[in-house]
C-alpha positions in Angstrom: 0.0 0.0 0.0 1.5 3.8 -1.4 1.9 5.8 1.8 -0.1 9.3 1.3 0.9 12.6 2.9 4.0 13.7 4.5 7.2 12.1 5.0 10.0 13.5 7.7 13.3 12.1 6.2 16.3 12.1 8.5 20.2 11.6 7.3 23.4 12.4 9.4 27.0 12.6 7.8 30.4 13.6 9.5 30.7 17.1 8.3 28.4 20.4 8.3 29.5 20.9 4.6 28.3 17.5 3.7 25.0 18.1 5.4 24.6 21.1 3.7 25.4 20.3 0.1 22.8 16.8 1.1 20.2 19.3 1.7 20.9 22.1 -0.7 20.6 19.7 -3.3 17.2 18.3 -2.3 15.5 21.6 -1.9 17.3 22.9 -5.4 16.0 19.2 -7.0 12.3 20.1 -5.7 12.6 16.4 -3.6 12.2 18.2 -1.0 10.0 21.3 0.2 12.8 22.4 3.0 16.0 21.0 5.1 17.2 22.0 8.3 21.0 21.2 9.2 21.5 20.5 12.8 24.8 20.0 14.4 26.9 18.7 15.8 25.6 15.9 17.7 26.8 12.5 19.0 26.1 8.8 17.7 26.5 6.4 18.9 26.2 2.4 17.0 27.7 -0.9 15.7 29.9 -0.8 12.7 32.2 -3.1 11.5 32.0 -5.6 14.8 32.8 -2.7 16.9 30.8 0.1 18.4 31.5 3.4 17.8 31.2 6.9 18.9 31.2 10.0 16.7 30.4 13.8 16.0 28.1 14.3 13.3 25.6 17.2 11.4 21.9 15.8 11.1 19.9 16.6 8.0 16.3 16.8 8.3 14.1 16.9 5.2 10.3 17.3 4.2 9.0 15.8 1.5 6.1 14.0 0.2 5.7 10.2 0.2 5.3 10.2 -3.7 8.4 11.6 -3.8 10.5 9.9 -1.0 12.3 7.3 -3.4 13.9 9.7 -5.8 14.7 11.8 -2.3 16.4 8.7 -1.1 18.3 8.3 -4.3 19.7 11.4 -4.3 20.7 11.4 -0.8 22.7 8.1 -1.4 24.2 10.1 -4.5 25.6 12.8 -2.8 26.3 11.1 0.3 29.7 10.4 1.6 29.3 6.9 3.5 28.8 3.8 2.0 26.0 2.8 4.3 24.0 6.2 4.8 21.1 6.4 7.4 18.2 7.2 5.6 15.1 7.2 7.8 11.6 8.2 6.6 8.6 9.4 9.3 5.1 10.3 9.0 4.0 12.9 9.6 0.9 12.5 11.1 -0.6 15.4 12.1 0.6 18.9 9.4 -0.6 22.3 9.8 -2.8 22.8 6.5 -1.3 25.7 5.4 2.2 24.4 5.5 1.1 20.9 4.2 -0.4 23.3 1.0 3.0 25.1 0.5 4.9 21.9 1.3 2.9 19.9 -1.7 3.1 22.9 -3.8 6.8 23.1 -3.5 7.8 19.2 -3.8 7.2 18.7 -7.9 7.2 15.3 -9.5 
């Protein structure tokens, strides 16, 4: 079943400038209405049989579900790990308004 609506899609990556040029080139694309880099923050997780801890810049992306696939193939495009996280929300309650401009702004 096609997800309708609104889709919150999250990516991190080790450098603000990475971040930025992940989100600059979704919102230039039109895969996605708006991106807010946040950073730096910790992770923490497994990787390669050991766990790790480092800084990183979260990316945080609204889009529609109709266009969340060629979102996430862009991301992975532009993206400097080999194994980015790519994680896709609903958003279940939007403003109208914003929802209006959001659709309006995401083309397909």
């Amino acid at each position: 079943m096609e997800q309708k609506g609104i889709a919150v899609v999250l990516t991190t990556t080790e450098t603000r400038e990475d971040a930025e040029k992940i989100a600059a080139s979704a919102v230039e694309r039109r895969l996605a209405a708006c991106a807010q880099v946040e950073g730096p923050i910790t992770s923490f997780y497994w990787w390669e049989g050991k766990m790790e801890r480092s800084e990183e810049w979260l990316v945080r992306l609204k889009t529609t579900w109709e266009r969340y696939t060629d979102l996430e193939q862009a991301i992975v495009e532009v993206h400097p790990y080999s194994v980015p996280q790519i994680v896709a929300l609903p958003a279940e309650r939007v403003l109208e308004e914003y929802k209006k401009w959001l659709c309006s702004e995401v083309t397909g």
